[in-house]
C-alpha positions as MATLAB code, in Angstrom:
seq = 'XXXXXXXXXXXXXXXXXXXXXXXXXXXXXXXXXXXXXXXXXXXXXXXXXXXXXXXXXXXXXXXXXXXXXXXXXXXXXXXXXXXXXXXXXXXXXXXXXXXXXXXXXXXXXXXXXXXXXXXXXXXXXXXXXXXXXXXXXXXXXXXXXXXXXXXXXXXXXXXXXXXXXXXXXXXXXXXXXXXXXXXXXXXXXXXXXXXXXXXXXXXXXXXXXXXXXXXXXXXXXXXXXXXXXXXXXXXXXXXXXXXXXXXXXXXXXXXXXXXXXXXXXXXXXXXXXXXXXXXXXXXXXXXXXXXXXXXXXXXXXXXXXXXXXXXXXXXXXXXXXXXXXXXXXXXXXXXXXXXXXXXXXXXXXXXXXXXXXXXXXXXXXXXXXXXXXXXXXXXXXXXXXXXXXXXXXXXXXXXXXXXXXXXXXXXXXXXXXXXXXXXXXXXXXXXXXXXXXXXXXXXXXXXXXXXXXXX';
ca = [
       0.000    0.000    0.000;
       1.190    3.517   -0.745;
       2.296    5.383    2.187;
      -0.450    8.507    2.846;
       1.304   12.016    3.873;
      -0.517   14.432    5.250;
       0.746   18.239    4.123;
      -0.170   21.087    6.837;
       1.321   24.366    5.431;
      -0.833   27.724    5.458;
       1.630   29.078    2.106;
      -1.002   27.707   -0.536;
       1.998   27.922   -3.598;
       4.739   25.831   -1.231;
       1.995   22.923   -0.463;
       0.980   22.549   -3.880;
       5.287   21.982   -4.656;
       5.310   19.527   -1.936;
       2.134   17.829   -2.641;
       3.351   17.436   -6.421;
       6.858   15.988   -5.538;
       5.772   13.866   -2.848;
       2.783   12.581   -5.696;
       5.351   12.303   -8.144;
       7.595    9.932   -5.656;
       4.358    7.573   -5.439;
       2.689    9.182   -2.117;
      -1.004    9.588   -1.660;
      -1.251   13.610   -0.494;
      -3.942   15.242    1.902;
      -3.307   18.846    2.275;
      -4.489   21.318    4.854;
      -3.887   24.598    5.759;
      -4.699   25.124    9.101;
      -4.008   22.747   12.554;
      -8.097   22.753   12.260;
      -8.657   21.312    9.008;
      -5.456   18.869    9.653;
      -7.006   17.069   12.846;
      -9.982   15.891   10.451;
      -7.381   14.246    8.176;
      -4.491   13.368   10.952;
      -6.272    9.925   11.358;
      -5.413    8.125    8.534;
      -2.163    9.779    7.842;
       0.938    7.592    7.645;
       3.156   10.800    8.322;
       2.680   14.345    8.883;
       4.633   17.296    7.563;
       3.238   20.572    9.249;
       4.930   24.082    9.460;
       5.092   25.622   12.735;
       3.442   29.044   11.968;
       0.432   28.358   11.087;
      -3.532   30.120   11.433;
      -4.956   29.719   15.109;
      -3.318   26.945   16.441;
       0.413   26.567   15.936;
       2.338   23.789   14.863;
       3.528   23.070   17.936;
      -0.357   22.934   19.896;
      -1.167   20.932   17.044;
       1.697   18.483   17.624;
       1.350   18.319   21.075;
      -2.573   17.378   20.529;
      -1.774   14.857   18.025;
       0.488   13.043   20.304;
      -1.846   12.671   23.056;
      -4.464   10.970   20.946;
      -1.436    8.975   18.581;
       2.010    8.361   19.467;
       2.708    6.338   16.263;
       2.566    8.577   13.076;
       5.657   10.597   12.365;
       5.573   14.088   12.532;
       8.141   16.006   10.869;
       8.241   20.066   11.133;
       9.140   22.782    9.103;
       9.704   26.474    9.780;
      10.406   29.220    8.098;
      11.866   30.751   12.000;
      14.240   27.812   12.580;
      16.372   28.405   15.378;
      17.981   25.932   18.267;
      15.073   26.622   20.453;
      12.096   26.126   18.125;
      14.133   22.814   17.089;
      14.555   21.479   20.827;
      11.085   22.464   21.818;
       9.618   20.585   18.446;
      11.430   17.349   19.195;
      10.538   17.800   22.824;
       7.051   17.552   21.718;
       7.260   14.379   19.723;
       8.405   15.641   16.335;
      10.409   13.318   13.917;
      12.895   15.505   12.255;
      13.083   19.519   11.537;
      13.572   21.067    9.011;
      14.760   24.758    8.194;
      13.265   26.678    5.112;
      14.607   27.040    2.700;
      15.315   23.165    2.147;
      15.355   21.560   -1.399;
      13.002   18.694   -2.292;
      15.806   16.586   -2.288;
      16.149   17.044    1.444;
      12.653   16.635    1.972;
      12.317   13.420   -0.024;
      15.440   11.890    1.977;
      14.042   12.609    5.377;
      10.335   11.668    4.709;
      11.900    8.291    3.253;
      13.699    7.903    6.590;
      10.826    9.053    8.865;
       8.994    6.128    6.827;
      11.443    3.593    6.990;
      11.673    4.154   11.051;
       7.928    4.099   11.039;
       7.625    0.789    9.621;
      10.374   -0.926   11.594;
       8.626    0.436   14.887;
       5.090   -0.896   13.498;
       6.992   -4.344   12.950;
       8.828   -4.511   16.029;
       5.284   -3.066   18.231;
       3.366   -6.292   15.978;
       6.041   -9.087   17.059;
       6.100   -7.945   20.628;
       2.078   -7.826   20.435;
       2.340  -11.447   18.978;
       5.096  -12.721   21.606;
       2.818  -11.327   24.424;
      -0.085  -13.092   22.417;
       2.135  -16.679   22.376;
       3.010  -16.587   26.292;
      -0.515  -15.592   27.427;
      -1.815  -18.382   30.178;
      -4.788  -18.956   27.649;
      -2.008  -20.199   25.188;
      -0.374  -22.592   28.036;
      -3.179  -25.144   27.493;
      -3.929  -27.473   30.921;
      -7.696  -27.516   33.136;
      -5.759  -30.261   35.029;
      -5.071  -29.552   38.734;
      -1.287  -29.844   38.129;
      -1.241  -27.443   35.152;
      -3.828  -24.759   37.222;
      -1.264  -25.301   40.414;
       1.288  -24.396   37.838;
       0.182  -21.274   36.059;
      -1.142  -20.024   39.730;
       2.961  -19.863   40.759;
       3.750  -18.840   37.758;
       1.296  -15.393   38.240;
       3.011  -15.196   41.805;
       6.860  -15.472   40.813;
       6.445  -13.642   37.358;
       6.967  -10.022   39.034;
       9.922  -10.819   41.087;
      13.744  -12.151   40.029;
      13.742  -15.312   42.001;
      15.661  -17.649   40.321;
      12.958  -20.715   38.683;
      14.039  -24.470   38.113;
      11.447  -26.158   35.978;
      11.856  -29.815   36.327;
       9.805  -32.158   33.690;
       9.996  -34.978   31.095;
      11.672  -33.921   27.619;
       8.359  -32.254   25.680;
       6.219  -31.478   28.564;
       6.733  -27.465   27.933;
       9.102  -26.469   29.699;
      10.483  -24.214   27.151;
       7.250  -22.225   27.292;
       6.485  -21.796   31.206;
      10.282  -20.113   30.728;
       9.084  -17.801   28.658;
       5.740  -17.090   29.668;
       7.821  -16.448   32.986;
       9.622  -13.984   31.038;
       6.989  -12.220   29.360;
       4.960  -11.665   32.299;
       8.133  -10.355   34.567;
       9.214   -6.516   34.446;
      12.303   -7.661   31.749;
       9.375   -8.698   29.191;
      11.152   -5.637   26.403;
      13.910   -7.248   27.296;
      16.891   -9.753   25.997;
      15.550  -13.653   26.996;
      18.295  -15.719   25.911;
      17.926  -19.324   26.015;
      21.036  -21.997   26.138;
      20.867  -25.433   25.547;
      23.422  -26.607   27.866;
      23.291  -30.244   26.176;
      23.919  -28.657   22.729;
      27.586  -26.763   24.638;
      30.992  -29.055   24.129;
      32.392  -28.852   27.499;
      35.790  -26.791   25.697;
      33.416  -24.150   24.211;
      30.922  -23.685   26.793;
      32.865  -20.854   28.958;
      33.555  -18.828   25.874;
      30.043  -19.331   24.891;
      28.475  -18.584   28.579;
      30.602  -15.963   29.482;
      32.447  -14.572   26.253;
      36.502  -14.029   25.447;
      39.017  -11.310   25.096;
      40.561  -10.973   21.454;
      43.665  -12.949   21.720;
      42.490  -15.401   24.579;
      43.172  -18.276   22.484;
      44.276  -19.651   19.219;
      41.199  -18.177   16.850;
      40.356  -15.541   18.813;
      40.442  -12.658   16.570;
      37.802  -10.287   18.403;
      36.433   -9.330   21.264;
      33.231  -11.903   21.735;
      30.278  -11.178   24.479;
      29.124  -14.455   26.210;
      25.699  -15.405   26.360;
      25.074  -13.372   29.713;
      26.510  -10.333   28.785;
      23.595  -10.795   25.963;
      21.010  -11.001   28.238;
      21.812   -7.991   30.361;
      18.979   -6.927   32.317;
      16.590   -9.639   30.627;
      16.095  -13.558   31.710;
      18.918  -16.274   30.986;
      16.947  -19.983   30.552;
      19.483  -22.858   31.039;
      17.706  -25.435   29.902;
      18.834  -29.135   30.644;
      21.079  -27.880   33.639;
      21.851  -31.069   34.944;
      24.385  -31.376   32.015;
      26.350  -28.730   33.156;
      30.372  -30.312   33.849;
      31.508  -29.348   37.370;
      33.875  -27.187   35.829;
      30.971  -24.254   35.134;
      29.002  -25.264   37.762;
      31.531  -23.276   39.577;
      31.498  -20.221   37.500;
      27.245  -20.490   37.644;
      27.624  -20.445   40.971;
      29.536  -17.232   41.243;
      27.380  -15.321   38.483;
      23.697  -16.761   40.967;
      25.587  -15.542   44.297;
      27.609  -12.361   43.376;
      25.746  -11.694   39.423;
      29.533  -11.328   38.173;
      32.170  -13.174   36.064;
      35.235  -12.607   33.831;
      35.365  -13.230   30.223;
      37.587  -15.599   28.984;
      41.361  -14.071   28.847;
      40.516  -11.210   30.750;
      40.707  -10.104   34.625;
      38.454   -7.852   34.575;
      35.373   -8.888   36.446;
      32.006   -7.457   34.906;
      29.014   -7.481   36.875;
      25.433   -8.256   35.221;
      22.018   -8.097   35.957;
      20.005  -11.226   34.926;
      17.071  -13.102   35.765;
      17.727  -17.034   35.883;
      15.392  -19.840   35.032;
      16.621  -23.299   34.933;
      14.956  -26.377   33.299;
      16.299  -30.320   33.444;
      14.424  -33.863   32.759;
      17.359  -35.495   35.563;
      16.943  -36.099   38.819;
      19.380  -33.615   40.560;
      18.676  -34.963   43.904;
      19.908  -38.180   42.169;
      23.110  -36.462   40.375;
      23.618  -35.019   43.934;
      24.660  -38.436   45.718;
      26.346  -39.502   42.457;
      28.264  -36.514   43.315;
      28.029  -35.325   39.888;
      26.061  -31.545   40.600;
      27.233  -29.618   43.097;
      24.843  -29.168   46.166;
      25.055  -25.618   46.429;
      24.553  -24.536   42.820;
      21.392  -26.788   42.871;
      20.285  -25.437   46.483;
      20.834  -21.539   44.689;
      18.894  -22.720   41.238;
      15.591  -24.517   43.535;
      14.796  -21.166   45.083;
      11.052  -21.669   43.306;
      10.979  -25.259   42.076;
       7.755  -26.135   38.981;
       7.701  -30.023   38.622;
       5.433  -30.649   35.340;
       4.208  -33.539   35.163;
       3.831  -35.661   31.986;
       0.978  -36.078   29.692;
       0.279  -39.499   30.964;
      -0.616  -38.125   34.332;
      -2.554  -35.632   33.543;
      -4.984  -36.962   30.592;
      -7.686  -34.450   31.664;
      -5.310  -32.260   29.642;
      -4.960  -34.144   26.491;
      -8.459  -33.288   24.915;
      -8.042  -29.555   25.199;
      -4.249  -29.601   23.944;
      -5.505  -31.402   20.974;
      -8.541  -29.087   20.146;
      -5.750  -26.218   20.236;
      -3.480  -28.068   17.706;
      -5.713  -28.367   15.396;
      -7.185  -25.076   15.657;
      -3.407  -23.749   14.907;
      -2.437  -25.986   12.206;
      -5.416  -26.802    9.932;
      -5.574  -23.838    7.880;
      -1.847  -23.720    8.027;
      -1.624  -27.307    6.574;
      -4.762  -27.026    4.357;
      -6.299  -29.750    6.253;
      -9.970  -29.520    5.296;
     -11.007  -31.107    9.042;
     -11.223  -28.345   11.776;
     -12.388  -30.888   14.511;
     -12.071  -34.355   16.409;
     -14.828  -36.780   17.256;
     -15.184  -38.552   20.482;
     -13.923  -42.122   19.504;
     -10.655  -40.243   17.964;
     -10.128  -37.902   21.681;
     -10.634  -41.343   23.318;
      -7.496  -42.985   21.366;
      -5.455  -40.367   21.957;
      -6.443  -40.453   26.013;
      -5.533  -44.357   25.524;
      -2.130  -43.325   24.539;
       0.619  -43.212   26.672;
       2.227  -40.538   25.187;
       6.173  -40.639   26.046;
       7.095  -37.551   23.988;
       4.532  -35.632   26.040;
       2.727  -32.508   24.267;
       5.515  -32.291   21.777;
       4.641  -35.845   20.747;
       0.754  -35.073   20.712;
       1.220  -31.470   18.442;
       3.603  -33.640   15.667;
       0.709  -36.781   15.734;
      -2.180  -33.438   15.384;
      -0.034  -32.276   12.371;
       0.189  -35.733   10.731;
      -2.976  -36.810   11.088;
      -4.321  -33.986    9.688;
      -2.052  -34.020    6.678;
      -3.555  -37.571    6.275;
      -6.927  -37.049    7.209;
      -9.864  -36.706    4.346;
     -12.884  -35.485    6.152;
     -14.136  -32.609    7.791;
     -12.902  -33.985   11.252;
     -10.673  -36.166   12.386;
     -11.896  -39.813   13.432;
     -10.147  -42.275   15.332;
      -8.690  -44.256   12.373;
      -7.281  -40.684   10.954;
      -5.388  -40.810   14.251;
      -1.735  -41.771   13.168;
       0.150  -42.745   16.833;
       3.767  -43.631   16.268;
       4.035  -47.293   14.732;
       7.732  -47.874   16.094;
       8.762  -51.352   17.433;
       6.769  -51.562   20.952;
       8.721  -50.978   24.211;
       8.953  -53.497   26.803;
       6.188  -52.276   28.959;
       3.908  -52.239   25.807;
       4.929  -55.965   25.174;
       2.865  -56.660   28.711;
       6.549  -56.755   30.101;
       5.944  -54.139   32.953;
       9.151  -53.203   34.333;
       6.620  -51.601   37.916;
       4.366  -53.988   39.441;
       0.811  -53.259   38.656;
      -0.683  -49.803   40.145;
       2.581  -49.054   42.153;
       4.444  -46.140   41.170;
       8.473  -46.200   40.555;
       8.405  -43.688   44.579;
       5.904  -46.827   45.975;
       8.253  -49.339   44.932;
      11.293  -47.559   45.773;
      10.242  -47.222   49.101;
       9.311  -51.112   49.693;
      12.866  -52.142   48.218;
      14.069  -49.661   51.065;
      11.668  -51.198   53.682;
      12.472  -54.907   52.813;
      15.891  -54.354   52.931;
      15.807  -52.862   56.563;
      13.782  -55.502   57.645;
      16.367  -57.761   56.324;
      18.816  -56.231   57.785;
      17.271  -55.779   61.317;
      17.180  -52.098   61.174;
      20.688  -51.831   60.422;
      21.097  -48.764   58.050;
      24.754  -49.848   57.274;
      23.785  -53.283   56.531;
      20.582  -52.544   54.581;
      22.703  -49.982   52.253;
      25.173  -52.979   51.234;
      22.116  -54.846   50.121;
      20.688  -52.308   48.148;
      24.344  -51.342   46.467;
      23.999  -47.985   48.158;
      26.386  -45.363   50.807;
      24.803  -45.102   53.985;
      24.621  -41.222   53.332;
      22.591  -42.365   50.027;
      20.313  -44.589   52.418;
      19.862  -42.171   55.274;
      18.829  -39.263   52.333;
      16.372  -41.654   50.940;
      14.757  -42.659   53.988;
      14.800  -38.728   55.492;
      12.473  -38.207   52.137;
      10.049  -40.857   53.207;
       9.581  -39.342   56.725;
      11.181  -42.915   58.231;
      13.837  -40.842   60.659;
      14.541  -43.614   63.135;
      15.321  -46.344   60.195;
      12.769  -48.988   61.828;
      11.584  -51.875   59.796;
       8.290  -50.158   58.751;
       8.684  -46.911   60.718;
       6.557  -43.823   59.024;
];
């Protein structure tokens, strides 16, 4: 569409020059000639070129009234009376760009172009933040389950502050988006939220990468590089999968969650930073903590607020609602002609045991309704992955039937102490643990005196 300029000049010969050249460059023109006549056309201007001196109301009261109702469209002001003052109060006001008369057409052309180009990129960046806000609202995190409301409640609660968030969940159960719907409904939300994939990190590249290098630091380093923290300055960092973090950066973690400073690779200067941290891993830290493999105080620093999300499997309330939404968002994007599921097909996918979580569900909507024929998806359009069946599907269950992997934890520990009389050191031999490994174990299942049974 053509770009729409709105001339407001009193001098009837000088707007009809401008009017032509900007018509001639491919503008559509309104013209006025007084601040009156200009705030019935103001609305539907893409930019505004108004001299200050003008009938009644100046350019400046016009200006000024213009920006109260519409902070978007460019203004841009020329005077015949330029001088520093009338050029500071005009930009003080909201104007674009001055300009002196007399100024050739030339000039004009270049610096409506510009005011243009800057209006556009603002438009764009105002419509992707609109859409990002859009993305991370809570009616986009899709769950009626208790767990998911219990989530998105502590989510609204630690949002606002800068405590520091692990999210702890199965690979595809989103935690990804609770980190940035943390984000984006925090005080940082305009921003940096930089996420890194500590999995994706060799061990000998992951301090340059975290925490940048000094040109000359190593062999290769011909500039100056800023680490991912120095990126997100006064925004969120999300670590996501933590737990594979080597002990050598847990240390340097450590330091940047306790003190918010560090030193770039090479250098001894020590910068300080200001970031939010949100952590996500699908390991058991507690676990990598008696294997001795994550240190105890970076993980005590990182649980300040700990989200556990549960997988799909055990929360199936869930799945009916996550699928409606994935098909709302990708039929017309595929060209699917169904829009809808029946009963008997929400029913197989509740049957499902889903061990790619929602990630697995969205890519089986998508396929199915590539696939799918009719105006609504049926069970038999339902395409579930067709891979060689796991153990447990083979009617090989690795848990006895209805006990959970904590229940039967729990009654190896309690066998094995009544076994062993009640002797922790004993009962850890026969369950190939430390004693310290025992004694954590059994503090987590309330048994504090170690008696066969004890609760």
């Amino acid at each position: 569409m053509k770009a729409r300029v709105l001339v407001v000049e009193d001098e009837q010969k000088l707007r009809r020059v401008i009017q032509l050249e900007l018509a001639a460059a491919g503008y559509e023109v309104d013209q006025a000639g007084s601040a009156e006549a200009a705030f019935q056309l103001a609305e539907r201007a893409d930019l505004i070129l108004t001299d200050l001196k003008l009938p009644g109301l100046s350019g400046l009261e016009m200006l000024a009234q213009i920006r109260r109702q519409n902070s978007h469209t460019p203004i841009i002001v020329m005077t015949a009376f330029g001088t520093v003052e009338s050029a500071v109060e005009a930009m003080k006001a909201g104007a674009f760009d001055f300009l002196p008369k007399p100024f050739s057409m030339d000039h004009l052309m270049a610096v409506v172009r510009k005011a243009l180009e800057v209006s556009a990129l603002r438009d764009e960046n105002r419509q992707l933040r609109e859409e990002l806000g859009r993305r991370y609202q809570f009616d986009n995190i899709i769950g009626r389950s208790a767990a998911m409301r219990e989530i998105l409640a502590t989510v609204t609660r630690v949002a606002p502050t800068r405590a520091t968030v692990l999210l702890a969940g199965e690979s595809g159960t989103g935690k990804d988006l609770i980190a940035r719907a943390i984000h984006y409904h925090s005080p940082r939300r305009e921003r940096p939220f930089v996420k890194i994939n500590c999995t994706a990190l060799p061990e000998n590249l992951m301090e340059s990468e975290l925490f940048g290098y000094e040109k000359g630091a190593f062999t290769g380093a011909v500039a100056t590089k800023l680490g991912k923290f120095e990126q997100a300055d006064t925004g969120t960092v999300f670590l996501d999968e933590i737990g594979d973090v080597p002990a050598s950066i847990q240390v340097k973690l450590l330091r940047v969650l306790q003190e918010r400073e560090f030193e770039r690779l090479g250098s001894n200067k020590t910068r300080q930073i200001d970031v939010r941290i949100v952590a996500a891993t699908n390991a058991d830290l507690r676990a990598a903590l008696e294997q001795g493999t994550f240190r105890e105080d970076l993980y005590y620093r990182l649980n300040v607020i700990p989200i556990n999300i549960l997988p799909l499997r055990q929360r199936k309330e869930d799945i009916p609602f996550l699928a409606e939404h994935f098909v709302a968002k990708h039929a017309a994007a595929l060209g699917a002609r169904a829009t809808s599921l029946s009963d008997e097909a929400v029913r197989c996918l509740r049957e499902y045991h889903w061990p790619g979580n929602v990630r697995e569900l969205e890519n089986v909507i998508e396929r199915s309704l590539v696939l799918c024929a009719g105006e609504r998806l049926e069970a038999d359009d339902i395409k579930l992955d067709t891979g060689p069946p796991s153990r447990s599907q083979r009617g090989e269950a690795i848990l006895p039937e209805g006990m959970t992997l904590d229940e039967y934890e729990q009654a190896l520990i309690r066998e094995a102490l009544t076994r062993a009389g009640g002797n922790k050191s004993q009962a850890a031999r026969l369950l190939g643990l430390t004693r310290n490994a025992l004694r954590y174990r059994l503090a987590q299942m309330g048994l504090e005196s170690g008696e066969p049974g004890a609760s």
